[in-house]
C-alpha positions as CSV (number, residue, x, y, z in Angstrom):
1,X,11.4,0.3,29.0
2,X,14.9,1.2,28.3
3,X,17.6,-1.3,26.5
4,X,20.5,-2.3,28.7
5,X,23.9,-3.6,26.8
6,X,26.9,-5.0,28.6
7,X,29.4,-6.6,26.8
8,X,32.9,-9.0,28.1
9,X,35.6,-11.2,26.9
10,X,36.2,-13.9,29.0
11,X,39.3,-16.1,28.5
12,X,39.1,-20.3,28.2
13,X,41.5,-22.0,30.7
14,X,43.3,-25.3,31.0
15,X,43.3,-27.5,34.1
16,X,46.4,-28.9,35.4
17,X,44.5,-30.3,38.3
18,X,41.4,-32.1,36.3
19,X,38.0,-31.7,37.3
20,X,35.8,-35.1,35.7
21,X,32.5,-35.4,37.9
22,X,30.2,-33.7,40.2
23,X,27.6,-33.7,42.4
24,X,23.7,-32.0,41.9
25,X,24.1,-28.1,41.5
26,X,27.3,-27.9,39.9
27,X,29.6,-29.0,43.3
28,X,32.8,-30.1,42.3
29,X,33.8,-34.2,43.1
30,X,36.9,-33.1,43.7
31,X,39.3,-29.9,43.4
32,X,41.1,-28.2,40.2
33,X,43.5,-25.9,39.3
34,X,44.2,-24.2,35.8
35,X,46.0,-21.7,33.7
36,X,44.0,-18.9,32.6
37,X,44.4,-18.6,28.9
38,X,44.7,-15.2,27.1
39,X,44.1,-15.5,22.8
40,X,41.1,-18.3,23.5
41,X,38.6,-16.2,24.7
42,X,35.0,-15.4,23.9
43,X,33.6,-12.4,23.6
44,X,29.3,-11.9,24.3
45,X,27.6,-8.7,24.2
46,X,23.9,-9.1,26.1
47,X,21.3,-6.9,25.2
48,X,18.3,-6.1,27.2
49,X,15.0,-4.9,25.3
50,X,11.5,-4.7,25.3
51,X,9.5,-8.2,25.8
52,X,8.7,-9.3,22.5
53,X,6.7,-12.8,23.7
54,X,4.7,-14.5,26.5
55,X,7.2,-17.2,26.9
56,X,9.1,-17.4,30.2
57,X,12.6,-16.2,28.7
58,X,12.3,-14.8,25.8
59,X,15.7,-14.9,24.3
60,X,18.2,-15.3,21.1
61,X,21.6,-16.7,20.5
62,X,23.5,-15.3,17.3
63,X,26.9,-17.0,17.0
64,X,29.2,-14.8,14.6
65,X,25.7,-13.0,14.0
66,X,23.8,-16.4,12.8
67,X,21.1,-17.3,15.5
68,X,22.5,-20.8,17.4
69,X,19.1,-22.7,18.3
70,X,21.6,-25.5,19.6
71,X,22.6,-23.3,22.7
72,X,19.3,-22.5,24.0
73,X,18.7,-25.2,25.8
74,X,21.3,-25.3,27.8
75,X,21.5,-21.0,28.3
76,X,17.6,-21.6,29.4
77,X,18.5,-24.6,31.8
78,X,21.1,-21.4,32.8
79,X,18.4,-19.0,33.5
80,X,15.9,-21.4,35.6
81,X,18.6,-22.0,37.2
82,X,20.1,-18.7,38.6
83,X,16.1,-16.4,37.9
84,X,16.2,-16.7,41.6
85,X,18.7,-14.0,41.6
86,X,18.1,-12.0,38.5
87,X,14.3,-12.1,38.5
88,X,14.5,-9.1,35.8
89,X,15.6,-12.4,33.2
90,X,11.8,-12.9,33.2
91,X,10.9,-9.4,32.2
92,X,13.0,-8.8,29.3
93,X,13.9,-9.4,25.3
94,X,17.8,-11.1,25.6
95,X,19.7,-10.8,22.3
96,X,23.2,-12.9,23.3
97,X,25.6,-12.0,20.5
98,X,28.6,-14.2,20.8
99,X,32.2,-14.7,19.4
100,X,34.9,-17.6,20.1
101,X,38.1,-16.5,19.1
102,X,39.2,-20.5,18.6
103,X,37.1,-23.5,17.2
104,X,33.6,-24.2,19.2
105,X,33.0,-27.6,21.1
106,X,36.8,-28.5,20.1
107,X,37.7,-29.8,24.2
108,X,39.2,-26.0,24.0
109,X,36.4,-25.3,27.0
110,X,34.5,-23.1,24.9
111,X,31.8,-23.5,27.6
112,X,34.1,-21.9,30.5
113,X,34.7,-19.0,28.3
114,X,31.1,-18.2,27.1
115,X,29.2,-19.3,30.2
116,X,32.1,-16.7,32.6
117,X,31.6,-14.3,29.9
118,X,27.7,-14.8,29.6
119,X,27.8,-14.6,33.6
120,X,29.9,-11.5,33.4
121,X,27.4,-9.3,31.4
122,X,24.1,-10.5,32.9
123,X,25.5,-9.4,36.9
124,X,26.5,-6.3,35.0
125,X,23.1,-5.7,33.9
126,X,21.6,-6.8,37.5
127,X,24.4,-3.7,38.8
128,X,22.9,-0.7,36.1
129,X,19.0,-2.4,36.8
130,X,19.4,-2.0,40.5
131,X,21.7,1.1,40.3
132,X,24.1,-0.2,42.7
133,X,27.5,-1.9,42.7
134,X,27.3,-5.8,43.4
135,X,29.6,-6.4,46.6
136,X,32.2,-9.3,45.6
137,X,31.6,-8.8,41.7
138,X,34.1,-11.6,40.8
139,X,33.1,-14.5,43.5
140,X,29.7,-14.2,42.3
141,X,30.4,-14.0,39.0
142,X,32.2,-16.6,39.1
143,X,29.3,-18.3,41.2
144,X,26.8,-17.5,38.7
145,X,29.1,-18.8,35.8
146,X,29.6,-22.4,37.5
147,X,26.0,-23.1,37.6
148,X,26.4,-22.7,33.7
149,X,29.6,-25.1,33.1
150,X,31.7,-25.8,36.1
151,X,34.8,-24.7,34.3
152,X,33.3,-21.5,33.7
153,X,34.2,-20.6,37.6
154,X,37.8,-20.7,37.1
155,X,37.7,-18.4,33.7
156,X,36.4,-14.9,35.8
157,X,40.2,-14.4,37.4
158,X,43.5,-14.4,35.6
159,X,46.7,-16.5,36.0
160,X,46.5,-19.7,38.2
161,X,42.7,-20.1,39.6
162,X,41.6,-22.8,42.0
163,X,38.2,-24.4,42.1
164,X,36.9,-26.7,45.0
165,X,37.5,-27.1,48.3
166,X,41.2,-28.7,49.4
167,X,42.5,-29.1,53.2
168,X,45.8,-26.7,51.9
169,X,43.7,-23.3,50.8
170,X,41.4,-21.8,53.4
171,X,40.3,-19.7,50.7
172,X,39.1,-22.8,48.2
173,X,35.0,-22.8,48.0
174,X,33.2,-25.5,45.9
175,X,30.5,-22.7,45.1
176,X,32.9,-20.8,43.1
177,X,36.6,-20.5,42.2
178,X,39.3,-18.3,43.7
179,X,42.8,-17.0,42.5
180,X,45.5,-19.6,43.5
181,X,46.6,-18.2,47.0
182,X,50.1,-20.6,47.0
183,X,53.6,-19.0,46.3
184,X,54.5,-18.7,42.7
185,X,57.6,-19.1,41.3
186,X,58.5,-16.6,38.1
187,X,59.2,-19.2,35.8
188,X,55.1,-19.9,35.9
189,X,53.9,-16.4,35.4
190,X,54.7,-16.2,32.0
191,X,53.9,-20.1,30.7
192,X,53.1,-20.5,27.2
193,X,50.3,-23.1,26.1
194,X,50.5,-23.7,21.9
195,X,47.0,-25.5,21.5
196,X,47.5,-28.1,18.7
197,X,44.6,-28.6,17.2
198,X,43.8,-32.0,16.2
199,X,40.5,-32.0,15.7
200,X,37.8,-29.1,15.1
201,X,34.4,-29.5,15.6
202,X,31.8,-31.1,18.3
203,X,33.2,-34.2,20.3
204,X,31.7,-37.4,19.9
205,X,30.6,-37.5,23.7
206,X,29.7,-34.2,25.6
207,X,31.9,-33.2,28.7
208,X,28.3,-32.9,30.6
209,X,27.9,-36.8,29.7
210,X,31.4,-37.3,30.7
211,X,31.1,-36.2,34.2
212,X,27.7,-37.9,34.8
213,X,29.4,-41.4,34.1
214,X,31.7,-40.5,36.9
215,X,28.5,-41.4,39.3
216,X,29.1,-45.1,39.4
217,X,32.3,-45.3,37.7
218,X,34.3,-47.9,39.9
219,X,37.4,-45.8,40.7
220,X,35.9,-42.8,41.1
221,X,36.2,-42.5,44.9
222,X,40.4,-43.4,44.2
223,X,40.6,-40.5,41.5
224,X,39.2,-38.1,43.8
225,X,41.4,-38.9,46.4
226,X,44.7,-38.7,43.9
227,X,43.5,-35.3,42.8
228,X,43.3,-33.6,46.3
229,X,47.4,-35.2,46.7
230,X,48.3,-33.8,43.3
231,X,46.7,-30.5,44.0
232,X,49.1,-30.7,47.2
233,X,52.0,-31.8,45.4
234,X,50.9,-29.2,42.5
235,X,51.4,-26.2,45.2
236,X,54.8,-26.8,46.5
237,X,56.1,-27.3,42.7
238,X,54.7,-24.3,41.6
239,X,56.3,-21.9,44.8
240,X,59.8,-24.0,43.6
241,X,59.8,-24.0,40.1
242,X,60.5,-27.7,39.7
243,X,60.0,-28.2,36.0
244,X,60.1,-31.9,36.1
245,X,57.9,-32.5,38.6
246,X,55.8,-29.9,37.5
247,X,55.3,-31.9,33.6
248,X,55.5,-35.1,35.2
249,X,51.9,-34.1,37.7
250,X,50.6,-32.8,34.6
251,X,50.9,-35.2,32.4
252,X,49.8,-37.9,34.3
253,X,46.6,-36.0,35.7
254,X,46.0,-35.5,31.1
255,X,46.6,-39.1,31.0
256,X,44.1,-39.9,34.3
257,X,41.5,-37.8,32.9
258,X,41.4,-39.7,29.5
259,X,41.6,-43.2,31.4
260,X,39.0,-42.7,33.0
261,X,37.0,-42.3,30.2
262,X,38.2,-45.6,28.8
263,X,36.6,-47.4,31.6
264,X,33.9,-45.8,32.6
265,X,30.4,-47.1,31.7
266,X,30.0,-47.0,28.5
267,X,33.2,-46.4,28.1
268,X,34.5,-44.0,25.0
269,X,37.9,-42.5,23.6
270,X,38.2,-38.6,23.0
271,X,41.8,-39.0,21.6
272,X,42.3,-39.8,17.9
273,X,45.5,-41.3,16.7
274,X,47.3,-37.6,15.9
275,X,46.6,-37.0,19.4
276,X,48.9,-40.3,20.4
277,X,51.7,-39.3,17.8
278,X,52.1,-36.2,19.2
279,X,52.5,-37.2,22.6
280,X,55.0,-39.9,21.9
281,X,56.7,-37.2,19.4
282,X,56.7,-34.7,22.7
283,X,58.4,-37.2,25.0
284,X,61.1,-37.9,22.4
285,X,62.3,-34.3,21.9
286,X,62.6,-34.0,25.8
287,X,63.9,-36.8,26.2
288,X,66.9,-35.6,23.4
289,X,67.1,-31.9,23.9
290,X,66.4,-31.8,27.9
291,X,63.6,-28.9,26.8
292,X,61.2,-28.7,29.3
293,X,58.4,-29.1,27.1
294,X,55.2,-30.6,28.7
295,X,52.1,-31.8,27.6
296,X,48.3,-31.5,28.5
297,X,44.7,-32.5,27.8
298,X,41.4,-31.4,27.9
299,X,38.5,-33.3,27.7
300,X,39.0,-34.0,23.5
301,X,41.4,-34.4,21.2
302,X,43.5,-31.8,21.1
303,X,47.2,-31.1,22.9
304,X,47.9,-28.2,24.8
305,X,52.0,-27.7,25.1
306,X,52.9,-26.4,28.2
307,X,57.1,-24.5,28.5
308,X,58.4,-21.7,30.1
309,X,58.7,-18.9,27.7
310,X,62.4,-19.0,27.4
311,X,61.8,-22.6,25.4
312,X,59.0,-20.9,22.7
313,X,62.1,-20.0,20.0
314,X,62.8,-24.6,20.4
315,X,59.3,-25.5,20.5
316,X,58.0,-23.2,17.5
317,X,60.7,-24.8,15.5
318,X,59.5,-28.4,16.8
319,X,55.9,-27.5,16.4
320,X,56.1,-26.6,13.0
321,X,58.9,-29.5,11.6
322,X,57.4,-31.8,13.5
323,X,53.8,-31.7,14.4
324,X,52.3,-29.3,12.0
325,X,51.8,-32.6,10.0
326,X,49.5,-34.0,12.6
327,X,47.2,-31.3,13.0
328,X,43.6,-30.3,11.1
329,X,45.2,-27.7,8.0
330,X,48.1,-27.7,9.9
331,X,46.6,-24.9,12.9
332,X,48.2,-24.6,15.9
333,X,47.1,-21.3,18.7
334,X,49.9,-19.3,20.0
335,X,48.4,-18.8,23.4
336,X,50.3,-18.2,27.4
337,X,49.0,-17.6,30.9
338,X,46.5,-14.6,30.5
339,X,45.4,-11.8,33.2
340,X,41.3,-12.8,33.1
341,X,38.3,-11.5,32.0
342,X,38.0,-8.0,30.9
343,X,34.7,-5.5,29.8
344,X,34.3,-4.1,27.0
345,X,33.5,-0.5,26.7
């Protein structure tokens, strides 16, 4: 039996639009819409070799070369759930070797970039096994990789990328994501995102927990609705290039998410105290140097900054006399709108 390596780097991504709940098989409640990132990105080599045990999969998960028991489970829940499609999962040794260019399990979405990446390599392997090109490589990537971490769909394509069906994009599938088909103004093309990182390490509630008190949460059915209108809203700022309104639909759908953890059942808080400060410390510089600096969440503690790249000289000067203070050691990740997943030769 021969040995079969792919490898990819897949890029994290940042919602604007938030996604917080689902239905069974990874269906999206409602709609989202993200920045592609381009420094936080993971990069997993997949190895196929001779069977080594009896066991259904018979894998390993080295993280910076150190086997990771912790992410079997959910990489096996993975493969039961897509060895429909790649029966060959069954028939071979899988040595995952992966790397995460930013902290793991940090509310960074290190599950959209290692699930699209993991995703990525194994319908690359399904290609060379079958000795034929897969027809619509990305969409089923990018199918493949929601059924791993529903974020993971956006993370195959590069630059604005829209996941789950809206009344405005033909295009838009709940089964996997698609590259934003809207107008978009220049200004966007070349956002920046400096990810403040607050905390590092494993949140105190997972986002798969999260979205599964979103079931009988009692404004669920209201936050779905205000997502589909701020996706609307969303597409005519980006084709204007309304700054304001841009930071002002962001911001409150980083604030939405995060209140709807609050009252959820049980309810729980992601944010820490830093990650108050610095909001409050964001909305006074814009508020006295008219820089159209913008903040946003992910589903944890840290801030991403969203500008337009002809702010970054104003914000790295606020970032670091200002915030730097705030932050674990200090670190902050220089990161903008990135081009998507590439392989690795």
């Amino acid at each position: 039996m021969s040995i079969h390596v792919a490898k990819w780097r897949s890029p994290s991504n940042i919602a604007l639009v938030k996604y917080w709940g689902k239905h069974a098989n990874q269906i999206p409640a409602n709609p989202s819409l993200s920045f592609t990132l381009n420094e936080c990105y993971t990069e997993t080599e997949v190895t196929f070799s001779p069977k080594q045990s009896s066991s259904e999969f018979d894998f390993e998960v080295l993280l910076d070369g150190k086997l990771e028991e912790s992410f079997k489970p959910k990489i096996e829940k993975f493969f039961k759930t897509i060895v429909h499609k790649a029966g060959f999962l069954k028939e071979y040794h899988i040595s995952i070797k992966t790397h995460n260019s930013f902290p793991h399990s940090s509310g960074i979405a290190s599950s959209a970039s290692g699930m699209s990446a993991l995703a990525l390599c194994l319908l690359t392997l399904k290609s060379r096994l079958e000795e034929k090109e897969q027809t619509n490589f990305l969409q089923k990537a990018s199918e493949w990789a929601r059924l791993g971490s529903g974020s993971a769909s956006r993370s195959v394509y590069g630059g604005l990328v829209q996941w789950g069906e809206s009344a405005n994009s033909p295009s838009s599938n709940d089964q996997y994501a698609t590259p934003f088909q809207g107008e978009v103004h220049e200004v966007f093309k070349t956002f920046k995102d400096y990810v403040l990182l607050v905390e590092v390490g494993s949140k105190s509630v997972s986002s798969t927990a999260g979205h599964g008190l979103m079931n009988n949460h009692p404004f669920a059915k209201k936050r779905f609705e205000q997502a589909h209108k701020n996706l609307a809203k969303l597409e005519s700022i980006l084709e204007s290039g309304n700054l304001e309104a841009f930071g002002n639909l962001v911001e409150s759908e980083a604030l939405t998410l995060h209140a709807m953890m609050m009252t959820s059942q049980p309810y729980f808080i992601l944010m820490k105290p830093n990650t108050v400060k610095i909001i409050d410390l964001v909305w006074q510089f814009r508020k006295e140097t008219n820089t159209p600096l913008y903040f946003t969440l992910d589903a944890g503690a840290n801030v991403h900054l969203l500008f337009p790249a002809s702010a970054e000289n104003e914000v790295k000067t606020f970032v670091e006399s200002e915030l730097k203070g705030y932050l674990r050691d200090g670190r902050y990740i220089k990161d903008s709108v990135g081009e998507g997943a590439i392989e690795l030769k």
